[in-house]
C-alpha positions as CSV (number, residue, x, y, z in Angstrom):
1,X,216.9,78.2,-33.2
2,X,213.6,76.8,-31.9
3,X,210.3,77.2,-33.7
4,X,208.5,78.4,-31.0
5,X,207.6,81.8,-30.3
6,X,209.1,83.7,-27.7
7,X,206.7,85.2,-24.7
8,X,208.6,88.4,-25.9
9,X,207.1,87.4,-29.2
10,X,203.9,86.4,-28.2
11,X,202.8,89.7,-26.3
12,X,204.6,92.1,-29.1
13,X,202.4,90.3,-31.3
14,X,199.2,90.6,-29.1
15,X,200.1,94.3,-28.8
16,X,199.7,94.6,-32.4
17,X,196.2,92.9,-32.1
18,X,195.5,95.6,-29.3
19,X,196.0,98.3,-31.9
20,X,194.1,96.9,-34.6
21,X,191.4,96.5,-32.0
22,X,191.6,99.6,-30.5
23,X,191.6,101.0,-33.9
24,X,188.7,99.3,-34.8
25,X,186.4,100.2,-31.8
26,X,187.4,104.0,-32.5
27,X,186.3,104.0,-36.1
28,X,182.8,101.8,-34.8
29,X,182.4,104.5,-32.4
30,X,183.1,107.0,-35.7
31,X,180.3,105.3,-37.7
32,X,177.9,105.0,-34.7
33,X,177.9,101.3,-35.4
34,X,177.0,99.4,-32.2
35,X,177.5,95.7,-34.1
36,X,181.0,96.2,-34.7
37,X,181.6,98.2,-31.2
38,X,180.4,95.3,-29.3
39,X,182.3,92.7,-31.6
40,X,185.7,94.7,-31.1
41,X,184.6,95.0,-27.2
42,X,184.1,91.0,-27.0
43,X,187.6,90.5,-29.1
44,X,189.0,93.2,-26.3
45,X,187.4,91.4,-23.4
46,X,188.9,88.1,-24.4
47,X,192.4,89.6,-24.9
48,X,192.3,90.8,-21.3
49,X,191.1,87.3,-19.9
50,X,194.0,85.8,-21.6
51,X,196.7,88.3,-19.9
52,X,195.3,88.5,-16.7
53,X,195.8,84.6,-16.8
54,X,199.2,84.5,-18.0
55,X,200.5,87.5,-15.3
56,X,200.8,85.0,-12.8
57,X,203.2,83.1,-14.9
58,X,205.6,86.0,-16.2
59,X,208.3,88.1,-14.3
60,X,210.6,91.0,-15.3
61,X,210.0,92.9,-18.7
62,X,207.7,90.4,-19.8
63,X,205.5,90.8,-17.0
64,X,206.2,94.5,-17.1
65,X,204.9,94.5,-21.1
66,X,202.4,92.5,-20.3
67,X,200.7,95.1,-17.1
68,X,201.3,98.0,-19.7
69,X,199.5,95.9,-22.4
70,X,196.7,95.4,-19.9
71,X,196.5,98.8,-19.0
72,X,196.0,100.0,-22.4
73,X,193.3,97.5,-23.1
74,X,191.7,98.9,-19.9
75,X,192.4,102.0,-21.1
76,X,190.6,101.5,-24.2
77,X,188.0,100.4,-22.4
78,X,187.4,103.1,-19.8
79,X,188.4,100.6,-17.1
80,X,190.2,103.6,-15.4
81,X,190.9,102.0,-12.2
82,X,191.7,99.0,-13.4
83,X,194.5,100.5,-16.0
84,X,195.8,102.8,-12.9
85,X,196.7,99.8,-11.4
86,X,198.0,97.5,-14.4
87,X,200.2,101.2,-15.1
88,X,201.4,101.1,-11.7
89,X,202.3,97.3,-11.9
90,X,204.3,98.3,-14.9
91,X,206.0,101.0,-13.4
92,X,207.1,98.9,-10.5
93,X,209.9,97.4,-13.1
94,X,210.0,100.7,-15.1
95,X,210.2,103.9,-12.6
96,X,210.7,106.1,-15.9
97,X,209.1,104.8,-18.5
98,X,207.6,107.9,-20.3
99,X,204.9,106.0,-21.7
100,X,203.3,104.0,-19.3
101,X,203.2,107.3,-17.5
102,X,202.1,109.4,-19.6
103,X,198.9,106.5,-19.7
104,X,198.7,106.3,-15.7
105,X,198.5,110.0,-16.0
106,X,195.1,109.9,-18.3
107,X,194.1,107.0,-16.3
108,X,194.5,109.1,-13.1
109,X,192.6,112.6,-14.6
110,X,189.7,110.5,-15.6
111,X,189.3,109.6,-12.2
112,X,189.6,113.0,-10.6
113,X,192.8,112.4,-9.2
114,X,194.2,115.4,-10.1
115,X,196.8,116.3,-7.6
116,X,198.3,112.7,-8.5
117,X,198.2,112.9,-12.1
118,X,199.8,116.2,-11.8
119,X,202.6,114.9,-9.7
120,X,202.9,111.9,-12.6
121,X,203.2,114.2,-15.2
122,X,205.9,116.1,-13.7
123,X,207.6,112.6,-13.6
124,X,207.1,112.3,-17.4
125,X,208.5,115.4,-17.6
126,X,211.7,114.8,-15.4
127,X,212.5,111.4,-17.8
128,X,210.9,112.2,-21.1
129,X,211.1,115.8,-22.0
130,X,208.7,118.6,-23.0
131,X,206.2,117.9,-25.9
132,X,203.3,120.2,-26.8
133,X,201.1,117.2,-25.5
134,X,202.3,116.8,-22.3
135,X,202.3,120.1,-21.7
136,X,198.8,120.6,-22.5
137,X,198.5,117.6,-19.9
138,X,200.0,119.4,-17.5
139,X,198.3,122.9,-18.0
140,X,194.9,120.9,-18.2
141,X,195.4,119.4,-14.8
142,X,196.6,122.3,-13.3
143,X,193.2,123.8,-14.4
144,X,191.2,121.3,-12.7
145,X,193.4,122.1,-9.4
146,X,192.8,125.6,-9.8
147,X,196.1,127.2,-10.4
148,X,194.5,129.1,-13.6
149,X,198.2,131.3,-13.5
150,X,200.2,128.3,-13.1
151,X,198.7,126.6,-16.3
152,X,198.9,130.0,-18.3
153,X,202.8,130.1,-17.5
154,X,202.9,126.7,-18.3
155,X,201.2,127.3,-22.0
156,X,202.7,130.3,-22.3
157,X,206.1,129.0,-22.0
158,X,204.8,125.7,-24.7
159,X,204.0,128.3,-27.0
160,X,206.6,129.6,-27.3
161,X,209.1,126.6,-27.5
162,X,206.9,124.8,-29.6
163,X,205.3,128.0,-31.7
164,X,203.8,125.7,-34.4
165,X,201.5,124.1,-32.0
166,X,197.9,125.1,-32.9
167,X,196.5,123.3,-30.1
168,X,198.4,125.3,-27.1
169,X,198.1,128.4,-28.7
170,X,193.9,127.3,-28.5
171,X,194.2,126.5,-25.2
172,X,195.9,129.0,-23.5
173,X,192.9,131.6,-25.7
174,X,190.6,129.9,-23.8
175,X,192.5,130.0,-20.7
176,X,192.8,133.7,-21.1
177,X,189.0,134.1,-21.8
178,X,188.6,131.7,-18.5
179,X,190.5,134.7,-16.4
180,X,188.5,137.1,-17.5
């Protein structure tokens, strides 16, 4: 068994770093310090020049990782067009990856593109299940489309499979306060 790290290895590992990071930023962003933001945001940048530079030399799951790796760093970010398109590179090799939808789908709602992101969360739906979160997704974008009933129904129903879930029952109060 050879020594050297695997690609596999090598973007699992950067992965990691793009947690830590991402981690990192959030808790500079916490503490209102702009020092460690911009250090994180240079350490961020640098990751991405790196990937984008090694896409051309990957294919199959590895190049797949490595577009959903990019799109989260966009993500993090708030390169939203950027990680709409790294997401739908990654989807190209994995239609139903739950995931990297679930991402395209914030990437798309930040951007307005409501009628997409709604037809992408329906996909989550279709391969991942129903979770309180992406159901909230789903009521939240129907919202911004203007189907107020639709989204009710679609809390309504998340409360009461998931009746623990503080956060849908908050949301569809202020959905209800919304319709009247």
């Amino acid at each position: 068994m050879s020594s050297e790290k695997t690609i596999k290895d090598q973007l699992l590992q950067e992965s990691e770093t793009l947690v830590d990071l991402s981690d990192e930023l959030e808790e500079a962003i916490k503490k209102n310090d702009q020092n460690a933001a911009d250090e994180v945001i240079h350490q961020l940048d640098a990751m991405g020049s790196v990937l984008v530079k090694r896409l051309d030399k990957l294919e199959g799951d590895d190049l797949a990782y490595a577009n959903f790796m990019l799109g989260s760093l966009c993500t993090t970010l708030r390169m939203w067009p950027q990680a709409e398109e790294s997401y739908k590179k990654a989807l190209d090799h994995w239609p139903d990856h739950v995931g990297i939808l679930n991402e395209l789908f914030l990437s798309l709602y930040e951007q307005d593109k409501y009628k997409e992101a709604e037809d992408i969360i329906k996909r989550s739906i279709e391969y991942g299940g129903e979770t309180p979160d992406v159901l909230q997704n789903f009521a939240a974008v129907l919202v911004k489309l203007d189907r107020l009933e639709e989204a009710k129904v679609v809390l309504f129903n998340c409360t009461a499979k998931f009746p623990d879930d503080e956060e849908s029952k908050t949301m569809l109060e202020v959905l209800d306060k919304m319709m009247n």
